[in-house]
ROTORBA-804896 format. One record per atom (N, C-alpha, C, CB): x, y, z. Coordinates in steps of 0.2 Angstrom, whole numbers, padded with zeros to 4 digits, always signed. Glycine has a CB too. Example, Ala and Ser with C-alpha at 12.3 -4.5 7.8 and 13.67 -1.06 7.14 Angstrom:
+0066-0028+0039/+0062-0022+0039/+0066-0016+0039/+0057-0022+0045/+0064-0011+0035/+0068-0005+0036/+0064+0000+0039/+0070-0003+0029/
***
This chain:
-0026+0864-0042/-0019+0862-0042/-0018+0858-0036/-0015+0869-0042/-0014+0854-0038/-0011+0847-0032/-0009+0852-0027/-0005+0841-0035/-0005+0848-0023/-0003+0851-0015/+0006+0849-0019/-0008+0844-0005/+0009+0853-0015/+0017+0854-0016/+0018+0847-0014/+0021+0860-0012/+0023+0842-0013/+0025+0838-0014/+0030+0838-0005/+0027+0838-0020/+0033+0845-0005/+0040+0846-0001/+0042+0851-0002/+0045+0843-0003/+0045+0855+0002/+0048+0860+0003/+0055+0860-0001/+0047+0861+0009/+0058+0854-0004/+0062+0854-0008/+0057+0855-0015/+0066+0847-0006/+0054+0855-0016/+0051+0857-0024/+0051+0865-0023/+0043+0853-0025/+0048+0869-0018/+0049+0876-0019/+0055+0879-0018/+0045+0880-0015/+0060+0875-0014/+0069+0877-0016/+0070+0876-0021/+0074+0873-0012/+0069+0869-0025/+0071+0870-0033/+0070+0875-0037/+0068+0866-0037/+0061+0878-0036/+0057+0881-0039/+0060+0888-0041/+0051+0882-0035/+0064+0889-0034/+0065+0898-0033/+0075+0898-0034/+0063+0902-0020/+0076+0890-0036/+0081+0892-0038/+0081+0894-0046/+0087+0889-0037/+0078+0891-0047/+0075+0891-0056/+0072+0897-0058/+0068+0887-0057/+0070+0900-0052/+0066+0907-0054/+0071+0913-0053/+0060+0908-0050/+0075+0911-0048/+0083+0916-0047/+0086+0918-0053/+0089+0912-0042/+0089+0913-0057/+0091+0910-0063/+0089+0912-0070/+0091+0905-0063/+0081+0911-0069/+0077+0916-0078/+0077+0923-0074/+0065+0913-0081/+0076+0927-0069/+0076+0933-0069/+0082+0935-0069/+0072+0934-0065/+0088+0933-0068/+0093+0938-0069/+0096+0935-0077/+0099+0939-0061/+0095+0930-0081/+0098+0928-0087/+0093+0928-0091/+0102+0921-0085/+0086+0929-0091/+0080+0929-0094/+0083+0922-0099/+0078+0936-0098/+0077+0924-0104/+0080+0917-0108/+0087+0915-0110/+0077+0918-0114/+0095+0919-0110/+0098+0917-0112/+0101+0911-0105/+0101+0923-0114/+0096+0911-0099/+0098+0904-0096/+0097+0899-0099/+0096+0902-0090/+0102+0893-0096/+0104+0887-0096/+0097+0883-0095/+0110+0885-0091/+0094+0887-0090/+0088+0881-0086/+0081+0887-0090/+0088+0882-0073/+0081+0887-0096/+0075+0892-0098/+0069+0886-0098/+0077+0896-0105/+0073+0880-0102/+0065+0874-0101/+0064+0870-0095/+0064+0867-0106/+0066+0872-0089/+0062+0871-0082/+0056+0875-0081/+0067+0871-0075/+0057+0884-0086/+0051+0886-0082/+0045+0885-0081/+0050+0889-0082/+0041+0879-0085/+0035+0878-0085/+0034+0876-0078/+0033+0872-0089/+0040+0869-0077/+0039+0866-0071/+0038+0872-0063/+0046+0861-0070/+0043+0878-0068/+0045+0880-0060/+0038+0886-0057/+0053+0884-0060/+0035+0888-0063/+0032+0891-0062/+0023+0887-0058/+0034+0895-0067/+0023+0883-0059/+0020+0879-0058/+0019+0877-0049/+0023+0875-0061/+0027+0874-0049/+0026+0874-0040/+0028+0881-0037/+0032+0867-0036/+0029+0887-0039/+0028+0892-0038/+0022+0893-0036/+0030+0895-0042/+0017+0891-0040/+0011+0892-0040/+0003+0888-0036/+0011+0893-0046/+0010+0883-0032/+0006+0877-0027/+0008+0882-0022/+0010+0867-0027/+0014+0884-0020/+0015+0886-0014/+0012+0897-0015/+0026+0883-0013/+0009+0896-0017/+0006+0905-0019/+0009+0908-0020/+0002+0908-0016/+0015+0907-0022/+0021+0914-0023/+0017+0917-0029/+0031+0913-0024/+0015+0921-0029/+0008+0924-0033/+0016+0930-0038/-0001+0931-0026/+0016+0933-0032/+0018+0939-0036/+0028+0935-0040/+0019+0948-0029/+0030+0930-0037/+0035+0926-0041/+0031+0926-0049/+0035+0918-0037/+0026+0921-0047/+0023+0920-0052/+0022+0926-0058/+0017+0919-0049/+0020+0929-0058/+0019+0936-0059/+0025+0939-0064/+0018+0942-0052/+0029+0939-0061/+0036+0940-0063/+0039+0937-0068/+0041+0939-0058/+0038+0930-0067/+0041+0925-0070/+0036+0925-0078/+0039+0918-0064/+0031+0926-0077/+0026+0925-0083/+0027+0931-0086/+0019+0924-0082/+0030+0937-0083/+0032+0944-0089/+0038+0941-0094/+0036+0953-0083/+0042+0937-0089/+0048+0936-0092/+0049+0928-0098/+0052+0935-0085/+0042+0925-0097/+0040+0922-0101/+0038+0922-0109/+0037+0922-0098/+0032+0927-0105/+0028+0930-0111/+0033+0937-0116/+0019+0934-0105/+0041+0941-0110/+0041+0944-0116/+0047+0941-0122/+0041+0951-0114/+0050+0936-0119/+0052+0931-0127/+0047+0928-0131/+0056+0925-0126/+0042+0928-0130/+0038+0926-0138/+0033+0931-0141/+0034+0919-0137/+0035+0938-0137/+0032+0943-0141/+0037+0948-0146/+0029+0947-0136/+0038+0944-0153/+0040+0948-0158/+0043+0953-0158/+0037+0949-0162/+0038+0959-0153/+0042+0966-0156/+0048+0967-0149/+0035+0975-0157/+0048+0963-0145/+0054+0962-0140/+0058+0959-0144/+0053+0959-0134/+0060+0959-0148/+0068+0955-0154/+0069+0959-0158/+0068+0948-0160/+0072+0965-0154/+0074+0971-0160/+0082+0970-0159/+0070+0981-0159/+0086+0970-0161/+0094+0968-0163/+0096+0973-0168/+0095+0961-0166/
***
């Protein structure tokens, strides 16, 4: 993985990531998380990371859409 750019890219990152964890997919900013998880993952916020990819992975797992 490349080198972070700026310490303005891991402020974006964690606001992005502030924002899917408490709104999960019903945020506004739900298609930044590729990006954000990304420079999350330049700068090793491992367990961010972690988080972020439960919150990922559990909207496109089917039996999490029970309504």
């Amino acid at each position: 993985m490349s080198n972070p750019k700026s310490i303005e890219d891991l402020n974006w990152a964690l606001q992005i990531y502030s924002e899917l964890v408490k709104y999960g997919e019903r945020s506004s900013l739900w298609t930044q998380s590729e990006s954000c998880l990304k420079i999350l993952e330049s700068f090793e916020e491992y367990e961010k990371c972690e988080e972020l990819y439960r919150i990922l992975t559990k909207k496109k797992d089917p039996r999490n859409n029970s309504k």
